[in-house]
C-alpha positions in Angstrom: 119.8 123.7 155.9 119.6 120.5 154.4 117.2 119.4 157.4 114.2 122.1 156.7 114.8 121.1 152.6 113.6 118.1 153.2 111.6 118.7 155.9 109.7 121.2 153.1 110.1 118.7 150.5 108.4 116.5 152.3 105.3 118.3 153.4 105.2 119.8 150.3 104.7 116.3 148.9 102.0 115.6 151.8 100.2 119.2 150.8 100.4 117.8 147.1 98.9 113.9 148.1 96.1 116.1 150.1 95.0 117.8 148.0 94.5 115.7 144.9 92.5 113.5 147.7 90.5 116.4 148.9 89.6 117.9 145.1 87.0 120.4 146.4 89.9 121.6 148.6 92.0 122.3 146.1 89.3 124.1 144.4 88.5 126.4 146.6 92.2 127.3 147.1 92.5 128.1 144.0 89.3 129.9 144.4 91.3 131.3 147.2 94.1 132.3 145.1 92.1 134.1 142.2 90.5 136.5 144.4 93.8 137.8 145.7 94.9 138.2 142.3 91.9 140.3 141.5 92.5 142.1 144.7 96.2 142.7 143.7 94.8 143.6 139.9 92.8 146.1 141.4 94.8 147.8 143.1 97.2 147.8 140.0 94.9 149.2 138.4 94.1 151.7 141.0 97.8 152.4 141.1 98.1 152.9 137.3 95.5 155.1 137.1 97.0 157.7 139.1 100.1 157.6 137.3 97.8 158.3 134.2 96.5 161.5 135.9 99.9 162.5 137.4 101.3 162.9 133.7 98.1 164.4 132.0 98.7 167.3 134.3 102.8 167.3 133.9 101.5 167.0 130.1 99.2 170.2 130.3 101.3 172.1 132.9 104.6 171.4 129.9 102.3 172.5 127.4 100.9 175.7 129.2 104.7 176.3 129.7 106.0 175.8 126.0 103.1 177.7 124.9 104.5 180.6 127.1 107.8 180.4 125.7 106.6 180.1 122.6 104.9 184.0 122.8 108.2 185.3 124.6 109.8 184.0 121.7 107.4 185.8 119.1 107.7 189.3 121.6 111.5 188.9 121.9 111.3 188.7 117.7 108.9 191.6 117.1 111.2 194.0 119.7 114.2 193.0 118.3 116.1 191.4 121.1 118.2 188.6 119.5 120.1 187.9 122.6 116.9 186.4 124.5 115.9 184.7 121.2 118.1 181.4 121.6 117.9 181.1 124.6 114.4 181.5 124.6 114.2 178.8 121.7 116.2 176.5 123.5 113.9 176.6 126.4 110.9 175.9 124.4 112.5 173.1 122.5 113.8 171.6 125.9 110.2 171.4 127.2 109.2 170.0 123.4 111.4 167.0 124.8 110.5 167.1 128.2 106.9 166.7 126.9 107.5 163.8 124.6 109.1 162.6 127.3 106.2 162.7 129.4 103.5 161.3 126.4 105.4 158.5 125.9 105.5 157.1 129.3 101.6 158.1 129.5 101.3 155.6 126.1 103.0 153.1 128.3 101.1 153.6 131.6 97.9 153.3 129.3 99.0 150.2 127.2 99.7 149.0 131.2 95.9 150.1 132.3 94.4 148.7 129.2 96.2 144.9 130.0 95.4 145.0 133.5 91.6 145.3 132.6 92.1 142.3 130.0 94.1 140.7 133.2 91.3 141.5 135.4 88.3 140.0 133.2 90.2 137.0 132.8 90.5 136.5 136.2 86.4 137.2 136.8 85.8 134.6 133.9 88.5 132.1 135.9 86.9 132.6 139.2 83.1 132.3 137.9 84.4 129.0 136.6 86.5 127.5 140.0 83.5 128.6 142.0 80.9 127.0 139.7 83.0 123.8 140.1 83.3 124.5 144.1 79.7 124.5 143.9 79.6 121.7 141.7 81.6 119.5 144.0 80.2 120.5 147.3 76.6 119.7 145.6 78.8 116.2 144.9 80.0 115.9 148.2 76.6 116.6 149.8 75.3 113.9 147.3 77.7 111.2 147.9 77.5 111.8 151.7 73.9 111.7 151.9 73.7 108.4 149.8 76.6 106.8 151.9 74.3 107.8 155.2 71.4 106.5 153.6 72.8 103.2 152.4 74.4 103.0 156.3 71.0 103.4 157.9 69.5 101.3 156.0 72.3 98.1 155.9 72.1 98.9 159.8 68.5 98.3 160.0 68.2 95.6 157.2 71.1 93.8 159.4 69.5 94.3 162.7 66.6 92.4 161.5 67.7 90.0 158.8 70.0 88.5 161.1 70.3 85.1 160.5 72.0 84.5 163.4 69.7 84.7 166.6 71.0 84.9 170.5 68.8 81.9 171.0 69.6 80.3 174.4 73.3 81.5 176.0 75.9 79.7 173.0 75.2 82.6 170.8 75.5 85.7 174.0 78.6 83.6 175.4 80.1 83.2 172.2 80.2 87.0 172.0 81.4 87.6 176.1 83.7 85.1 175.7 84.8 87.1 172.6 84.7 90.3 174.2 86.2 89.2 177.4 89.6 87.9 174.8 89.6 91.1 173.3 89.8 93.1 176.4 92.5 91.4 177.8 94.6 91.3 174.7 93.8 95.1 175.1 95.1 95.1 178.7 98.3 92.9 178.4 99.1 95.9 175.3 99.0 98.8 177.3 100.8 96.4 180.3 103.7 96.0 177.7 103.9 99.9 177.0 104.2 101.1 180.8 106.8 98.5 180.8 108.4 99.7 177.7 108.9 103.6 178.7 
């Protein structure tokens, strides 16, 4: 266990050192990030919104019901039948509850719908602002790259000319063979010394 800890520590760390090298990268996972929160908020919302609808018709079916009772009540009165009365009452008053019950929890579900849209345009307003800096520092990027292959070209060319060193005669070309001949060897004896080694 131990092992994988610090095997996660440690590219965690690396992830960490990358990114903070590789800014637009970290931008655009953040980009990356925001857009499945928005997805997720979406569907939330999607999800809370059928709730709502589930308990507006549990709240007008209750209703329809307690306003049912409430008449069987009022004809159980008028014909005198006291025994189906009470327990006529306590129906109705048990579906009073029920449908408190039931607009409560839709307050709830619609205090939830109304933060999930707040949620949701922060998110837009967060993502508009990540991707204008993701375009911001791939315009950067693009920049900096095309000014460091500019200034290359041009060092190359200004080099190849301005050379103050000319290949006059053979010192100057055998000072390079030679030079390239060491450098080959050293190359050579190297990989000599690894065969060896395995």
């Amino acid at each position: 266990m131990g092992l994988f800890e610090d095997l996660s520590n440690f590219l965690e760390m690396r992830l960490e050192e990358f990114l903070r090298n590789n800014p637009h990268l970290e931008l655009q996972a953040l980009e990356e990030n925001l857009r499945e929160q928005e997805e997720e908020t979406v569907k939330l919302l999607g999800d809370l919104r059928l709730r709502e609808k589930k308990l507006q018709d549990n709240i007008l079916a209750t209703a329809q019901e307690i306003q049912r009772w409430h008449v069987r009540i009022e004809k159980a009165k008028n014909a005198q039948r006291l025994d189906l009365v009470k327990p006529a009452e306590e129906r109705e008053a048990a579906l009073l509850r029920e449908g408190n019950q039931l607009w409560g929890q839709m307050q709830v579900v619609q205090q939830r719908i109304q933060q999930t849209i707040e949620l949701q345009q922060q998110i837009q307003v967060r993502k508009k602002e990540v991707s204008a800096k993701v375009a911001e520092a791939q315009a950067s990027r693009a920049s900096y790259q095309a000014q460091t292959a500019t200034q290359a070209e041009q060092q190359w060319q200004t080099t190849g000319w301005n050379q103050s060193t000319t290949f006059k005669g053979s010192t100057a070309a055998d000072l390079l063979e030679q030079t390239f001949k060491q450098w080959e060897m050293d190359e050579e004896l190297a990989e000599l010394k690894r065969q060896m080694n395995r």
